[in-house]
C-alpha positions as a LaTeX table, in Angstrom:
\begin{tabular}{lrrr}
\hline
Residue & $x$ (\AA) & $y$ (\AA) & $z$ (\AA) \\
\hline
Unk1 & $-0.29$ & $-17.32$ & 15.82 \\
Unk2 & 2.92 & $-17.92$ & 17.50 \\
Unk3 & 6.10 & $-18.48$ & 14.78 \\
Unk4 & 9.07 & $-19.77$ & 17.31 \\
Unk5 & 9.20 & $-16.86$ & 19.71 \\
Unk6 & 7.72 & $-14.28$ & 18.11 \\
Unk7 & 3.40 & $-14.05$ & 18.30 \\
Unk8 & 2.03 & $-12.26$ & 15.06 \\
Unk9 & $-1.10$ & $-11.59$ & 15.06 \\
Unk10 & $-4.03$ & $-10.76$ & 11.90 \\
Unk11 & $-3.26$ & $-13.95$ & 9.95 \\
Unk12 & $-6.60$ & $-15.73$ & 10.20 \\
Unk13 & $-8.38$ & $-12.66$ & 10.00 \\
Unk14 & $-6.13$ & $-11.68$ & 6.20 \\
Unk15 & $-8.27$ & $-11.07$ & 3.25 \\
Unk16 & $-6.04$ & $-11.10$ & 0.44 \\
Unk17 & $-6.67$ & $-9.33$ & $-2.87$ \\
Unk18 & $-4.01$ & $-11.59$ & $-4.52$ \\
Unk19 & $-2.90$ & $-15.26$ & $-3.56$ \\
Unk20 & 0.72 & $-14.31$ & $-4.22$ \\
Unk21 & 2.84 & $-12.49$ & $-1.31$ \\
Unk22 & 6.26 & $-11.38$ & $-0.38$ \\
Unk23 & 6.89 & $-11.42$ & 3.36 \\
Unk24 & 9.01 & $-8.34$ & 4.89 \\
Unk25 & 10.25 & $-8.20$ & 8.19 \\
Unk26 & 13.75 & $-6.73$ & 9.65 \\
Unk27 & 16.42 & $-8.51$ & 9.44 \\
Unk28 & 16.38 & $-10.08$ & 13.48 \\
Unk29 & 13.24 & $-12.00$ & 12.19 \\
Unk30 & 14.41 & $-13.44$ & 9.06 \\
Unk31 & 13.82 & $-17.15$ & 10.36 \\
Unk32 & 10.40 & $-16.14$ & 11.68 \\
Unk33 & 9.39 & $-14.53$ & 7.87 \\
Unk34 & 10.70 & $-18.01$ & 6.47 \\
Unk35 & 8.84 & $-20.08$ & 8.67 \\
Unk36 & 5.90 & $-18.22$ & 8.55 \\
Unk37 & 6.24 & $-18.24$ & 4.60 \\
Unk38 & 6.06 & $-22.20$ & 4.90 \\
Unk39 & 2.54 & $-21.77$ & 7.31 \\
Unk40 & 0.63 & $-19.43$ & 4.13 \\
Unk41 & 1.35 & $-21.90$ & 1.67 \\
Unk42 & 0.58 & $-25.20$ & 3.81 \\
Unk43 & $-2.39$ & $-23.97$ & 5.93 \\
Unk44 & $-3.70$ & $-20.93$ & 4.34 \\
Unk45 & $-3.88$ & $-21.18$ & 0.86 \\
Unk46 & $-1.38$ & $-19.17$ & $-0.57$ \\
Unk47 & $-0.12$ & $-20.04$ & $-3.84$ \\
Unk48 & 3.25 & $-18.53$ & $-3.60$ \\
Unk49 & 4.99 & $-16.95$ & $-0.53$ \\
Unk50 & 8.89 & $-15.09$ & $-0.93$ \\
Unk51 & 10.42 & $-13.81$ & 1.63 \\
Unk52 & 11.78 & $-10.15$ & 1.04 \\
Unk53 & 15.61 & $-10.36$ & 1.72 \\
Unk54 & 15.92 & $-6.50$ & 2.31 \\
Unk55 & 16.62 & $-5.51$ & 5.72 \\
Unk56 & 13.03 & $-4.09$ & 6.17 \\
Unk57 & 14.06 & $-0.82$ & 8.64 \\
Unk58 & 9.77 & 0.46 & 9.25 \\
Unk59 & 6.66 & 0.21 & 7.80 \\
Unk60 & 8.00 & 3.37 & 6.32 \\
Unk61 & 10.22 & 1.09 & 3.89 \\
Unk62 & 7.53 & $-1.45$ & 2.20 \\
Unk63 & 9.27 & $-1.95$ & $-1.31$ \\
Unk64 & 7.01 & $-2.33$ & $-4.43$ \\
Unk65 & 6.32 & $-5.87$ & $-5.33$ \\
Unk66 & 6.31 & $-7.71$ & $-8.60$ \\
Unk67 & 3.06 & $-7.42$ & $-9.95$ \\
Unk68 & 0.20 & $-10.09$ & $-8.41$ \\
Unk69 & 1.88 & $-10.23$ & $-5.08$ \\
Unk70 & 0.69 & $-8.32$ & $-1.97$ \\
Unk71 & 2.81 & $-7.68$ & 0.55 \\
Unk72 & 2.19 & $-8.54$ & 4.66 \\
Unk73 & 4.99 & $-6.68$ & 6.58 \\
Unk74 & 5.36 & $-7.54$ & 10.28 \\
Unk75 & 7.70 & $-6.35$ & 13.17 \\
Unk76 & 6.86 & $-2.73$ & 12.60 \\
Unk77 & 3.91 & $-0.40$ & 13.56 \\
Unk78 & 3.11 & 2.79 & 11.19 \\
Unk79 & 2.88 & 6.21 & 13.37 \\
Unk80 & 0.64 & 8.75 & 12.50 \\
Unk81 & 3.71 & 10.95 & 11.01 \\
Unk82 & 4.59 & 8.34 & 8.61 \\
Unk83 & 1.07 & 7.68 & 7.68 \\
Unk84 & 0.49 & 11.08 & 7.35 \\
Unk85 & 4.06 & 11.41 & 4.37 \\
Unk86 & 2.57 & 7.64 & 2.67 \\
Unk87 & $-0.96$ & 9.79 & 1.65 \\
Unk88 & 1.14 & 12.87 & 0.86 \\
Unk89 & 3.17 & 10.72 & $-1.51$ \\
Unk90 & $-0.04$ & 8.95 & $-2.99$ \\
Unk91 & $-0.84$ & 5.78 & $-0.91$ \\
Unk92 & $-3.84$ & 5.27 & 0.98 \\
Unk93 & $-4.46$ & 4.01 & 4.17 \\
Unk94 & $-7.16$ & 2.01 & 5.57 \\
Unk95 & $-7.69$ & 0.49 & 9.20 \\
Unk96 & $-9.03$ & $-3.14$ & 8.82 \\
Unk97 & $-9.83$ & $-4.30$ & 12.37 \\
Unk98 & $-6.35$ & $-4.39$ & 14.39 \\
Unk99 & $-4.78$ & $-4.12$ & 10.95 \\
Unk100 & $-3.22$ & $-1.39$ & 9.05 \\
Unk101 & $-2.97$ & $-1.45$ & 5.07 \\
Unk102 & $-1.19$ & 0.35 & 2.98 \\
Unk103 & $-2.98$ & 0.13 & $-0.73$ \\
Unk104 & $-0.21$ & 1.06 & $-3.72$ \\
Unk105 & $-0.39$ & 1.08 & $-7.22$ \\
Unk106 & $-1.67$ & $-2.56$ & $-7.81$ \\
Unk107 & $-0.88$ & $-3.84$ & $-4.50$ \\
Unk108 & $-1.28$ & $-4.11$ & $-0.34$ \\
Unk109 & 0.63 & $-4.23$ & 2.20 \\
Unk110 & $-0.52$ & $-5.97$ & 5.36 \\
Unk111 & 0.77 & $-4.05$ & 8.24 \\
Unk112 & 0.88 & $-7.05$ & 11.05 \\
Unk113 & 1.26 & $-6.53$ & 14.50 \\
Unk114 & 4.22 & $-9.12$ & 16.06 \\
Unk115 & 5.24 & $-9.22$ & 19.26 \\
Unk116 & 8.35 & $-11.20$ & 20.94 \\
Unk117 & 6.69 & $-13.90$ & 23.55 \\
Unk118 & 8.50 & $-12.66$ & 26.69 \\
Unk119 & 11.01 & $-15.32$ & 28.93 \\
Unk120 & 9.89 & $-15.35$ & 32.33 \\
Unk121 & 13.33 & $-15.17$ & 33.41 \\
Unk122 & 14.70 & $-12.48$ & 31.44 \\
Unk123 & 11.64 & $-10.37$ & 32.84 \\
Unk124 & 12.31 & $-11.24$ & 36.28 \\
Unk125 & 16.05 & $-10.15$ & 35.27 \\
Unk126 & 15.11 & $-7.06$ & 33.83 \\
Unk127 & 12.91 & $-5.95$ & 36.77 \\
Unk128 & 14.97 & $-6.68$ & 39.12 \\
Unk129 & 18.15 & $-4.32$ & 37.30 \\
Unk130 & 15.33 & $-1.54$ & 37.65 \\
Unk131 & 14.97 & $-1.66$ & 41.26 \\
Unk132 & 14.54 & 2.06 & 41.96 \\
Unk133 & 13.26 & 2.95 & 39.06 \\
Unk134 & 9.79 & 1.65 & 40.57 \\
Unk135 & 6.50 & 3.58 & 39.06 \\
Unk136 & 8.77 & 4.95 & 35.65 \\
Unk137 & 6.41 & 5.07 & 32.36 \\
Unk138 & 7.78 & 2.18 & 30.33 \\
Unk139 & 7.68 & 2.87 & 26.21 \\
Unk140 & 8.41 & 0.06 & 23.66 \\
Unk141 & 8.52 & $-0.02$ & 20.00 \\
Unk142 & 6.07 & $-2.70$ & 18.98 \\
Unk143 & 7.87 & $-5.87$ & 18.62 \\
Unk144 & 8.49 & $-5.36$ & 22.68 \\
Unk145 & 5.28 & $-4.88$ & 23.55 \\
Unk146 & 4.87 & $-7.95$ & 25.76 \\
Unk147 & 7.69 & $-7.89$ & 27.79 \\
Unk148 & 7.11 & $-4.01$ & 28.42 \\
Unk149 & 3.76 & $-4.98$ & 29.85 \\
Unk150 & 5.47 & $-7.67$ & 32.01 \\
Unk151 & 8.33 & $-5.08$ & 33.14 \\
Unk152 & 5.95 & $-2.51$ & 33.87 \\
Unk153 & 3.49 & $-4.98$ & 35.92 \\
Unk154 & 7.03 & $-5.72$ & 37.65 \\
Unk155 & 8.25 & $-2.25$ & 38.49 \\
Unk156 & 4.57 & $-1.23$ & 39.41 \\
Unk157 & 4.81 & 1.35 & 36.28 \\
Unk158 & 2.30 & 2.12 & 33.06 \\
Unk159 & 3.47 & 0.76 & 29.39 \\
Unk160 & 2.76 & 3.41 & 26.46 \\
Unk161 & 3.45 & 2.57 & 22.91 \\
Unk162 & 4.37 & 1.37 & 20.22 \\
Unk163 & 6.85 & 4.10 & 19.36 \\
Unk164 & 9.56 & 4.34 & 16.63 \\
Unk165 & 12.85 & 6.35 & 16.28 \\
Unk166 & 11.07 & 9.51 & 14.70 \\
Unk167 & 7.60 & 9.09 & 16.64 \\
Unk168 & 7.45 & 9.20 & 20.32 \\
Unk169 & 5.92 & 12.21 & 21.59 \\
Unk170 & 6.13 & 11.56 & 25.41 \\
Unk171 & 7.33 & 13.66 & 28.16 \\
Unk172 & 8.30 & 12.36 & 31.74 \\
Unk173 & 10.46 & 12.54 & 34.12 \\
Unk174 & 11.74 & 8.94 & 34.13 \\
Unk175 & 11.22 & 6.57 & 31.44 \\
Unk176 & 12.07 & 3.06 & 30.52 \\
Unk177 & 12.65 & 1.93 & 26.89 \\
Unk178 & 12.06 & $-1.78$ & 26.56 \\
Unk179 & 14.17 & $-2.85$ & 23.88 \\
Unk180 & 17.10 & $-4.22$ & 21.63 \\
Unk181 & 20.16 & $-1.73$ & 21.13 \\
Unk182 & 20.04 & 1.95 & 22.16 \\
Unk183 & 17.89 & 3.03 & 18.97 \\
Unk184 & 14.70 & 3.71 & 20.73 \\
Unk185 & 15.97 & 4.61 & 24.42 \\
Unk186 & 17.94 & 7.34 & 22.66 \\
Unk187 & 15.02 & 8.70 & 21.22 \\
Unk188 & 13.11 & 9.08 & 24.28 \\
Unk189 & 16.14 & 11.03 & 25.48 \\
Unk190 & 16.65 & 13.26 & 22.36 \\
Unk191 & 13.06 & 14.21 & 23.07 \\
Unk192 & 13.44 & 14.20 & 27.00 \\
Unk193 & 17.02 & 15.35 & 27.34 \\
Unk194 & 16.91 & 16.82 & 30.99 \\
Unk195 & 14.64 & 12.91 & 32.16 \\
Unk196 & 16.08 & 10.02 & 33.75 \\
Unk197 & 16.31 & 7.52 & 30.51 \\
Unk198 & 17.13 & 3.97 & 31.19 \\
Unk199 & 17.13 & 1.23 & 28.09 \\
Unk200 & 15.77 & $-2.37$ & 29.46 \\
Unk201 & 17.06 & $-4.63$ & 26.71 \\
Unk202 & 15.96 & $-8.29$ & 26.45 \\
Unk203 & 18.54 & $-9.53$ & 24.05 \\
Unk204 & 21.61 & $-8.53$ & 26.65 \\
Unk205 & 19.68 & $-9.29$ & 29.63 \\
Unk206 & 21.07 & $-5.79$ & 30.84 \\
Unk207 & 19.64 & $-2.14$ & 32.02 \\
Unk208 & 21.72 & 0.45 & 31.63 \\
Unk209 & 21.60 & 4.54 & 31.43 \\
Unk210 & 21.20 & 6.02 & 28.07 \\
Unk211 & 23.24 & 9.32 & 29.17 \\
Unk212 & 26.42 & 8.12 & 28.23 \\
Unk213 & 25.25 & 7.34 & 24.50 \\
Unk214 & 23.32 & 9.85 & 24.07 \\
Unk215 & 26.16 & 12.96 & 25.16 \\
Unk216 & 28.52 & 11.07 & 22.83 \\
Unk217 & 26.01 & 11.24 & 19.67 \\
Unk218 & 24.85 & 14.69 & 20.26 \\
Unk219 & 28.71 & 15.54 & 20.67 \\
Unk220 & 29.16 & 13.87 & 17.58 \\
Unk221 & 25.92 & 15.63 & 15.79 \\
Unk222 & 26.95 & 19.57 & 17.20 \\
Unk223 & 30.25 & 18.95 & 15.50 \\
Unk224 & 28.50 & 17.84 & 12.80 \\
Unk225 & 26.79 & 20.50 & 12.01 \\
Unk226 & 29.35 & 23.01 & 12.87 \\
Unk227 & 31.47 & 22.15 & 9.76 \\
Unk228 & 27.76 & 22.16 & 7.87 \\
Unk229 & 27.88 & 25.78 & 8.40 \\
Unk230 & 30.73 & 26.04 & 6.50 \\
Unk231 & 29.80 & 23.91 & 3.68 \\
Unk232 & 29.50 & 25.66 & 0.56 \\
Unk233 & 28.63 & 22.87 & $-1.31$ \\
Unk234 & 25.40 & 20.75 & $-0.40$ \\
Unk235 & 24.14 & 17.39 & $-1.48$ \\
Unk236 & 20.56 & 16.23 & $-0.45$ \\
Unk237 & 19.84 & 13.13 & $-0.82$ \\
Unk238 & 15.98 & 12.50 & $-1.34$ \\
Unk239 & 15.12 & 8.08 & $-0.67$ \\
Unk240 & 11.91 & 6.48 & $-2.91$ \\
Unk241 & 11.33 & 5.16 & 0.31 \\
Unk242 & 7.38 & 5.86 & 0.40 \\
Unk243 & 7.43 & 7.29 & 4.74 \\
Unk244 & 10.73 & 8.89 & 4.31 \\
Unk245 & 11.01 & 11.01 & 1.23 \\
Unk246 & 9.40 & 14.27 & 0.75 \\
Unk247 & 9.99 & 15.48 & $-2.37$ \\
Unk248 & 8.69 & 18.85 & $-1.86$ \\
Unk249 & 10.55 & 19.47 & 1.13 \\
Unk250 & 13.83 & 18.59 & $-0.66$ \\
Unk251 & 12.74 & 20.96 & $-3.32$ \\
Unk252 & 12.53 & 23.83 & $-0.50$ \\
Unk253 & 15.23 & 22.78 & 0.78 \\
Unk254 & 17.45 & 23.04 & $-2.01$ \\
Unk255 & 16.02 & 26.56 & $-3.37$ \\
Unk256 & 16.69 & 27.87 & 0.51 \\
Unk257 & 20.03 & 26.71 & 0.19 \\
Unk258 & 21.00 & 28.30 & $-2.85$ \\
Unk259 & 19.40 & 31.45 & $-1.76$ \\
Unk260 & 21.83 & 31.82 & 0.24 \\
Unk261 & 24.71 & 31.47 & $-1.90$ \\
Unk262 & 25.42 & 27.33 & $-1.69$ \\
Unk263 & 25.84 & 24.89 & $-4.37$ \\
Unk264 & 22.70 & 22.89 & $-3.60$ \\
Unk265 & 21.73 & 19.53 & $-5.71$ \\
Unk266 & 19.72 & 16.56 & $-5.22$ \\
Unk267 & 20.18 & 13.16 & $-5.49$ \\
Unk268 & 17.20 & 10.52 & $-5.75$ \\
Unk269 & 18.25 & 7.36 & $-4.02$ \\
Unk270 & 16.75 & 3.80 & $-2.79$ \\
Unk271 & 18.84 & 3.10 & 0.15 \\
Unk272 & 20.99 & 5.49 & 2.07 \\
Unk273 & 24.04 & 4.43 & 3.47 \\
Unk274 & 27.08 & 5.66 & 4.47 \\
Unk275 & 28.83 & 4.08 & 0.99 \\
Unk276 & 26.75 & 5.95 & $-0.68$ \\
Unk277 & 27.12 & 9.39 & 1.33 \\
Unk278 & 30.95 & 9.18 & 1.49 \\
Unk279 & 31.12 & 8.85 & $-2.48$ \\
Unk280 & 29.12 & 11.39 & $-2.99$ \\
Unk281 & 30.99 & 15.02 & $-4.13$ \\
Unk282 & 29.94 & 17.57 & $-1.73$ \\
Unk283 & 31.25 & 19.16 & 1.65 \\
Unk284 & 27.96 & 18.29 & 3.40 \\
Unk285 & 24.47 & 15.86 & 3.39 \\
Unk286 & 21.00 & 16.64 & 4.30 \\
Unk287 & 19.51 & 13.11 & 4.66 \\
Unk288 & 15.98 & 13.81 & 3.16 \\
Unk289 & 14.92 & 10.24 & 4.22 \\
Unk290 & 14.68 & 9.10 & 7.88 \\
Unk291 & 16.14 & 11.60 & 9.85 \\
Unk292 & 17.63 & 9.32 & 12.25 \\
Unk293 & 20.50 & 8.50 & 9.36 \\
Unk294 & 21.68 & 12.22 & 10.49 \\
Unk295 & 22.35 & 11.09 & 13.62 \\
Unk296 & 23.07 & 7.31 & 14.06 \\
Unk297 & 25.55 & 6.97 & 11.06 \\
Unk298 & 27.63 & 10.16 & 11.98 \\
Unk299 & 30.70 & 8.19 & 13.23 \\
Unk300 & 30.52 & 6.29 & 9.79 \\
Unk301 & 30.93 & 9.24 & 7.03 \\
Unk302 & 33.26 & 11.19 & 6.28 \\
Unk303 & 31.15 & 14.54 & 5.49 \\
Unk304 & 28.68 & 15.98 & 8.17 \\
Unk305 & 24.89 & 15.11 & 8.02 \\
Unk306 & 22.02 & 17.64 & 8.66 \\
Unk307 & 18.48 & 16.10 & 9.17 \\
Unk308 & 15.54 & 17.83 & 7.31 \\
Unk309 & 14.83 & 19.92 & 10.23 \\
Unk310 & 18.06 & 20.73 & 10.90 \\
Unk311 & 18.56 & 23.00 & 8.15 \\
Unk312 & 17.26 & 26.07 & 9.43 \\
Unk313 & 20.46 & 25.60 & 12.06 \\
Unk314 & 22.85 & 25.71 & 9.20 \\
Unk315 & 21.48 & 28.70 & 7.36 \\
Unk316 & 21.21 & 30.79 & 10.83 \\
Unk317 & 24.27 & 29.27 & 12.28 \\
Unk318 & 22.36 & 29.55 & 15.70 \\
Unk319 & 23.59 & 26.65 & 17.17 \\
Unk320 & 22.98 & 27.68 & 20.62 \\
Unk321 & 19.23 & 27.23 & 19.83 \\
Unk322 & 19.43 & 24.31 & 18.78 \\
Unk323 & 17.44 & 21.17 & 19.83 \\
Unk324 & 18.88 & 17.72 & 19.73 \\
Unk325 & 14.68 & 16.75 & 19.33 \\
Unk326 & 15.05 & 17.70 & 15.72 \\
Unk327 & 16.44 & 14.83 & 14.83 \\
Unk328 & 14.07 & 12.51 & 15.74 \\
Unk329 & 11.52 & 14.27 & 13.32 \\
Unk330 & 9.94 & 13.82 & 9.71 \\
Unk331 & 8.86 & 16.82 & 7.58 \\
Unk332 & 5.36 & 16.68 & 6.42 \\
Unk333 & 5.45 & 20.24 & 4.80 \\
Unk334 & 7.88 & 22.04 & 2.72 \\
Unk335 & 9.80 & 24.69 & 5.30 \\
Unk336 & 11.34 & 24.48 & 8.39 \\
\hline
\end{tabular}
């Protein structure tokens, strides 16, 4: 089905437990998860159809809805490393055809492939800022998916994905990230730091090199945790997100901490952001929720951020190991 420019597909195939439903999408596709609200209600039955006004960030961050309302969540996909933290913090997971749900405690969520419908012109735009860049493996989160498999028909390349910000586990020597912003081209290069990494954005109708972006944020995340080391007083701050908080991990975290002579505490929050992190009375954060927050929101708090594996840098103060990888990636254990 095809909601102004965005195709979503699993609707006619749904088999919904309850005829109530709250819609989440991120925030770009607002319109679309309003629109696509009206379709349920008029053409498929639905008694009653909200549309979540949280800025949805994965599939990692489906909320828990009132109770008789299931939830379908498009515009994200669910890696195996989030799937993995959702069963370790009591959801289950089932496959239904091209479908993902996630069953909770008196609910589902609907995990729905959607894809932006690509503009011929914008592809023909995009390929042609690539020229050179001819046979480069082309990766896309999923709402790109389309117009990576036009660019890479284009530039005579192969499109892999979907990938998110903390699951892309690709190595090559040049790579294209088809995509809004620099969120997803920068992980490719975290992970690939030595490869040509070029962002293809449809949005800006531009191609540029990731280096620049990515030498200022890992500039910004070495300082970082530089003055970590000397923090003697540590907050971590643990989400209820259901694929981003690990309780157990925080708990190892904070016992490791103190071991070695730091005021370590924990604080169980919804949404972490950097009001919250610059109120908060401590000389450092370790963001025990996505690990990209570590990274991305550096420039906008006032205290330095260490990612959950990242912490192993601070207690060793063996910077000159470390990895700018690590903070792409999501404990599913309790060390390291």
């Amino acid at each position: 089905m095809i909601v102004g420019d965005v195709l979503v597909e699993g609707i006619d195939e749904l088999r919904l437990v309850n005829d109530r439903i709250i819609i989440e999408a991120p925030i770009g596709l607002n319109k679309i998860a309003v629109e696509l609200s009206r379709i349920m209600i008029e053409k498929y039955g639905v008694k009653e159809a909200i549309v979540s006004g949280r800025n949805t960030w994965g599939a990692c961050d489906i909320s828990t809805p009132p109770p008789g309302f299931d939830i379908i969540h498009i515009g994200h996909a669910l890696p195996p490393n989030i799937s993995s933290l959702m069963r370790i913090n009591g959801y289950v997971i089932e496959k239904d055809g091209g479908r993902t749900v996630i069953m909770g405690k008196g609910f589902k969520a609907y995990i729905l492939p959607a894809y932006y419908v690509p503009n011929s012109d914008v592809v023909e735009a995009l390929v042609r800022g690539l020229r050179g860049y001819e046979g480069s493996l082309v990766l896309y989160p999923i709402l790109y998916r389309l117009y990576a498999e036009s660019v890479a028909k284009g530039i005579h390349g192969a499109a892999l994905g979907p990938f998110t910000g903390c699951f892309m586990p690709i190595k090559a020597n040049r790579i294209v990230v088809v995509s809004g912003g620099y969120f997803y081209a920068l992980t490719a290069k975290l992970i690939n730091p030595d490869s040509k990494v070029m962002v293809a954005d449809p949005h800006r109708v531009v191609v540029e090199d990731v280096e620049p972006v990515y030498r200022r944020y890992v500039s910004l995340k070495v300082n970082s945790l530089l003055r970590a080391i000397d923090a003697r007083r540590i907050a971590i701050l643990l989400t209820s997100k259901p694929g981003q908080g690990n309780i157990n991990h925080a708990l190892s975290v904070k016992r490791r901490l103190q071991q070695s002579g730091r005021d370590a505490f924990i604080l169980y929050v919804d949404e972490v952001s950097p009001e919250v992190i610059n109120n908060i009375d401590a000389d450092a954060v370790v963001i025990e929720a996505c690990p990209r927050i570590a990274l991305d929101d550096l420039d906008r708090v006032n205290k330095p951020l260490i990612a959950p594996l990242e912490v192993n840098y601070v207690l060793n103060g063996k910077l000159s190991e470390y990895k700018a990888a690590a903070a792409t990636l999501v404990p599913l254990g309790t060390e390291h």
